[in-house]
N, C-alpha and C positions, 0 to 999 in steps of 0.2 A: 126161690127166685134169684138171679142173676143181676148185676150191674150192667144196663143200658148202654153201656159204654166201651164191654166186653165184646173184642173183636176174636175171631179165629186166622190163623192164619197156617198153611203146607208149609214145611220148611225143609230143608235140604243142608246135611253137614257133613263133613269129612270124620269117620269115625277112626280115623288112622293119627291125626290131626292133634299136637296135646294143647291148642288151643282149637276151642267148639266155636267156629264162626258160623250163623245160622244165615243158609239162604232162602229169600221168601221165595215162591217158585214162580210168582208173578215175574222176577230179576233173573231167575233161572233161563238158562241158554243162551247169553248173553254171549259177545265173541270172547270178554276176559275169562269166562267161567272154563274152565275143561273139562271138569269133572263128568260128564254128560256125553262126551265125546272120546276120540283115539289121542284126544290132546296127554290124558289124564298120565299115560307113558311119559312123558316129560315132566310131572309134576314132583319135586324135588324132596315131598314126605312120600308119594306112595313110591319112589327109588328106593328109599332107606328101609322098607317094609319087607318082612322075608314072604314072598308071594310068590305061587308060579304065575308064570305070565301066560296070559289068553287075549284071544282076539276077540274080548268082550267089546265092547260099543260105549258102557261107562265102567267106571271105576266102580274095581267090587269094592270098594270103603264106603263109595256116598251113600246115605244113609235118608231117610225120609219121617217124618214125622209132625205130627198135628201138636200144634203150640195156638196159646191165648195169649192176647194184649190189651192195654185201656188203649182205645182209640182216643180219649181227651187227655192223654199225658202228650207231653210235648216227646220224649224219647223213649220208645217201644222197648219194656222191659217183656221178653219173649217167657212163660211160663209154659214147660208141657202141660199138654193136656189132661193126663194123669194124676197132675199134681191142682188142679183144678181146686178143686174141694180145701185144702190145705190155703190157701190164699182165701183173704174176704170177697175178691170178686165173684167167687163164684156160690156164695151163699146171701142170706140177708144182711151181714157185717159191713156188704158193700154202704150203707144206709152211712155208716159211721167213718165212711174216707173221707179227708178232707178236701180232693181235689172234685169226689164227687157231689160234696155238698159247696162247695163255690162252683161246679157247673149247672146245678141243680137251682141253687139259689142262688143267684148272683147279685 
């Protein structure tokens, strides 16, 4: 059994990138976003990347991936999927979190 509270979420990052900023793909396409589009040619990490250039549509970097979150924490700590099992949320342990048991019992 799982925690109640255990949300899934798409996410979308720059795997060129040496910080991993994760986009949900609900925010994805957005006009700031490039990655997705001919913008991503402009984008000032994948310049410095030793890459041939193609007339692909997105960036061969973005990258996709299925990530879990508590929907009752106030700020979205993103876990892969994979790693699931490795955290309490995704087993009975969730019983013993303390934000779960103050939303649980209040």
């Amino acid at each position: 059994m799982t925690c109640p509270f255990l949300k899934e979420a798409q996410v979308k990052y720059c795997q060129a990138s040496p910080v991993r900023k994760l986009i949900p793909l609900a925010v994805a396409g957005r006009a700031d976003e490039k990655c997705s589009s001919q913008q991503y040619l402009t984008c000032p990490v994948f310049r410095t990347q030793p890459v041939e250039q193609s007339a692909s549509s997105a960036c061969p970097y973005l990258a996709a991936s299925l990530m879990q979150y508590c929907g009752a924490a106030p700020i979205a700590k993103m876990i892969p999927y994979s790693e699931s099992q490795l955290s309490r949320c995704g087993s009975d342990r969730f019983r013993y979190c303390e934000l779960y048991l103050s939303m649980a019992h209040p």
